[in-house]
Structure formats: C-alpha cells, structure tokens
C-alpha positions in Angstrom: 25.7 -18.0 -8.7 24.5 -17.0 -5.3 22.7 -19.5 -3.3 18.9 -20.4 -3.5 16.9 -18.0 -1.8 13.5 -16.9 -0.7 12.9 -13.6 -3.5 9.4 -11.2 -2.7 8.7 -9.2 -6.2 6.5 -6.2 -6.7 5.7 -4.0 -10.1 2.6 -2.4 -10.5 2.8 -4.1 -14.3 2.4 -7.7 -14.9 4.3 -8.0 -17.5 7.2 -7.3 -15.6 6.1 -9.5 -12.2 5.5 -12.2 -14.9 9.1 -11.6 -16.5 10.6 -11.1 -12.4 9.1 -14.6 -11.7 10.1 -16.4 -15.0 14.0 -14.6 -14.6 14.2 -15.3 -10.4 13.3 -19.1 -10.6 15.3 -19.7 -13.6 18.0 -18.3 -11.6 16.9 -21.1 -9.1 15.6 -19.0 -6.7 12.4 -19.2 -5.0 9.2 -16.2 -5.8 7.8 -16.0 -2.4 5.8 -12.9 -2.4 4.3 -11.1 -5.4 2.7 -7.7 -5.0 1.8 -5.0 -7.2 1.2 -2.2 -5.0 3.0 -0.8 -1.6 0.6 -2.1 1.0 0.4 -5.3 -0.9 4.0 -5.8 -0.8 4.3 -4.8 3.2 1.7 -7.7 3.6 3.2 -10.1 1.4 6.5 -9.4 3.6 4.9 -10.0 6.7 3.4 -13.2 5.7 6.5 -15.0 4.3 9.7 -13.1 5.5 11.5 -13.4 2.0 14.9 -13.3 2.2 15.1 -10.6 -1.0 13.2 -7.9 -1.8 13.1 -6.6 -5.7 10.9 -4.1 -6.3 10.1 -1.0 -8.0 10.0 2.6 -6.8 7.3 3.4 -8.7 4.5 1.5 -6.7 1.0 2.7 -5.9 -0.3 3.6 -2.4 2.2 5.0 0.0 6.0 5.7 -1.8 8.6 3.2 -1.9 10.8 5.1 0.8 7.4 4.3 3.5 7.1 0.8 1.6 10.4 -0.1 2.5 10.7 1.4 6.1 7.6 -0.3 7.4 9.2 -3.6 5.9 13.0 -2.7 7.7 10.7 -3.0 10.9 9.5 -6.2 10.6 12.9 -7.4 9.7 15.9 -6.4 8.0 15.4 -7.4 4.3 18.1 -6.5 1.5 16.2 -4.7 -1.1 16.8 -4.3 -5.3 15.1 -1.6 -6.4 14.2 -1.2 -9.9 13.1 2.1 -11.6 12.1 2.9 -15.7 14.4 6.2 -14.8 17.7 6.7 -14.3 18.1 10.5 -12.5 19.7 11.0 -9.7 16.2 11.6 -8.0 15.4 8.0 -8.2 18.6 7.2 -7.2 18.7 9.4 -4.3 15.2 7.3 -3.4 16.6 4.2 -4.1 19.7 4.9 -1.3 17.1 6.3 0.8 15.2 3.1 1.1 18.7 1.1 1.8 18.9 -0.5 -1.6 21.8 -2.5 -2.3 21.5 -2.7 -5.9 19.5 -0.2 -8.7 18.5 -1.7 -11.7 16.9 0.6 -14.7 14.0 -1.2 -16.5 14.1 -3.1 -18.9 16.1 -5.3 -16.7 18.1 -8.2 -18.4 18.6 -11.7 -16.8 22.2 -11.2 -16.9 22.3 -8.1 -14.7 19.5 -9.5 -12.6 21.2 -12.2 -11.7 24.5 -10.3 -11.0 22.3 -8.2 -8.5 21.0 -10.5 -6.7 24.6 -12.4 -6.2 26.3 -8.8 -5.0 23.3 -8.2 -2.7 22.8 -11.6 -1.1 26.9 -11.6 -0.6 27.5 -7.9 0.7 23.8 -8.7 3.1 25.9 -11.4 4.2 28.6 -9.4 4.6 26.9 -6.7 6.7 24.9 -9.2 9.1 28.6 -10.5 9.7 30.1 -7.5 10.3 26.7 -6.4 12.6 27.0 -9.8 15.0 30.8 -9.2 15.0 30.3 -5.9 16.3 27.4 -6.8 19.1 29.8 -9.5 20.1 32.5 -6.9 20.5 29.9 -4.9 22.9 29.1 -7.4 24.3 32.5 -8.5 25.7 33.2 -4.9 26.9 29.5 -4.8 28.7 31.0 -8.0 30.6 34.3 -7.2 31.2 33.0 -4.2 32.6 30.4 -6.1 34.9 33.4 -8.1 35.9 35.6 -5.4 37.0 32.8 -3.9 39.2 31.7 -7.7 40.8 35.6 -7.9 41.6 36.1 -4.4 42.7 32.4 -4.7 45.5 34.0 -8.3 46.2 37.8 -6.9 47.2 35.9 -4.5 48.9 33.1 -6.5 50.7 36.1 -8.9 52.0 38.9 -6.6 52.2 41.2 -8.9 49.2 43.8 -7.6 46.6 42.6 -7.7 43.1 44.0 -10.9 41.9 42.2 -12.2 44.7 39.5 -11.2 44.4 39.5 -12.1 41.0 40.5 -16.1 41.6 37.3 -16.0 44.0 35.1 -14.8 41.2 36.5 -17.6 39.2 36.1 -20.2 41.9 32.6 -18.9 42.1 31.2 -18.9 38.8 32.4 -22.8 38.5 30.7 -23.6 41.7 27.3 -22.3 40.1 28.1 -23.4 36.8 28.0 -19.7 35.3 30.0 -17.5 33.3 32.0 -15.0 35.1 29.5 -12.0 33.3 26.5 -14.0 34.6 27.9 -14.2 38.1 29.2 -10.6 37.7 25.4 -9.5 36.7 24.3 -11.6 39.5 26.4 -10.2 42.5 25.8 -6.4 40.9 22.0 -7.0 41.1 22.3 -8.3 44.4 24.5 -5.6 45.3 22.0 -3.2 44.4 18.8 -4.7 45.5 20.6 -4.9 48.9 21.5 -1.2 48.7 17.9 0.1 48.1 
C-alpha cells in the first residue's frame, strides 16, 4: 500500500463521490477536496493543494483537458482519471490531461487502490528524476560561470589557469561563498563595470 496521502475527488454523480470517499479513506488515505463539476474542482485544488487528483472526464462546465491544465498551473498534481467509456477518444483525453492512471467506471476497490499506489510511486519517480535533472543544469550553469570568473581573473592579472583557479578558491573561502556564487559575483561586477 502506498503511503497516506492528501486525495481531491470529483464526479458529477454522488453516488460515485460517495463510493470515491468511502474506497480512498478505507485505503487510509485522506478526501481533501470533493467537487462535482470542473470549476468546482479547480477551486477545491487551489484551496487544499491535494496531493492526488481522481476525477472523471466527464465533468460539467469547461472539459477535463482545461480542468486539468488550469490545475497543472497552480501546481503539478498527478491525476486518475476515471471515465464510464473505454474508446480510445477518452483515452486519447485522459493522456492529454497527463493522467497517470485510467480507470473505466464502475471502479473496484482493488484496482483503485492499485492506481493510486502506481501513481503516487511513478509521481515520485518523475519529481526525482525532474530535481535530478535541474541539479544536473544547474552544475553545468556553474561550472560554466566558473570557467568565465577564472578566464576575466587570468586575464585581469595576467595568471595561468591553475592559478587563477587556486585564487578563485582562496577567494570564495575568504567570503564564505561557493565558487558559483563568487563566480556570479565577479561576472556581475565584470559587467556592471563594462557598461
């Protein structure tokens, strides 16, 4: 079983909210938001930033595709969508909205519960592999910066490279910063000076 989390639902029939709620919490997760139309559902998100979205594609007001979009912008929300069809239409709309699982009504606990385990694992997965990757652009973005501080230092005092490079370092324990923020510091000054 995946761990407890934070679940918004949304149906237009409350029959199936009640039976979403009933199956989520007995799964010992939490029902944060309920909604049972689009614009309900956006609001609902904006208020309690769920941590799971399962909802169905069939909502009224504005389609589930808009539903879902103007939710992604608030914040990144891993979504179940649920549909009484099974065509390749709805699930053409259900991979448009990001889904990460599609479940055809009626839903049973069982595969419920197995949805919202794959979804919460491969979310976890993603954010991962998302803060592994802006860490890796991150490290080029300074070693980048650092190239250029020690290239304008060799040339600014006439040193070789590992020189230059050694003063960088001296430098950045001196002021007690990293050798990007001293790198950022010297190019901004660098370029404030050049204007």
């Amino acid at each position: 079983m995946s761990p407890s989390c934070r679940v918004a639902i949304a149906d237009q029939q409350p029959q199936v909210l009640s039976f979403l709620r009933h199956t989520v919490e007995g799964l010992g997760h939490d029902v944060a938001a309920e909604a049972t139309s689009g614009a309900a559902l956006v609001e609902q998100c904006r208020d309690t930033s769920p941590d799971l979205i399962i909802a169905s594609l069939e909502l009224p007001g504005e389609n589930g595709i808009e539903v879902v979009r103007v939710i992604q912008e608030l914040k990144p929300i891993p979504l179940i969508a649920m549909s009484a069809t099974c065509t390749t239409a709805t699930i053409d709309r259900a991979a448009e909205c990001g889904a990460y699982a599609y479940l055809v009504m009626p839903i049973e606990a069982s595969s419920l519960q197995a949805a919202i385990t794959l979804t919460m694992r491969r979310y976890s997965e993603l954010q991962a592999s998302r803060h592994d990757a802006d860490l890796a652009r991150q490290a080029v973005q300074d070693r980048k910066a650092i190239e250029r501080a020690k290239g304008l230092i060799m040339q600014r005092l006439g040193i070789d490279e590992p020189t230059a490079f050694r003063h960088l370092q001296t430098q950045a324990r001196r002021t007690r910063k990293t050798l990007a923020a001293l790198a950022d510091s010297l190019l901004v000054s660098e370029q404030a000076l050049s204007m």
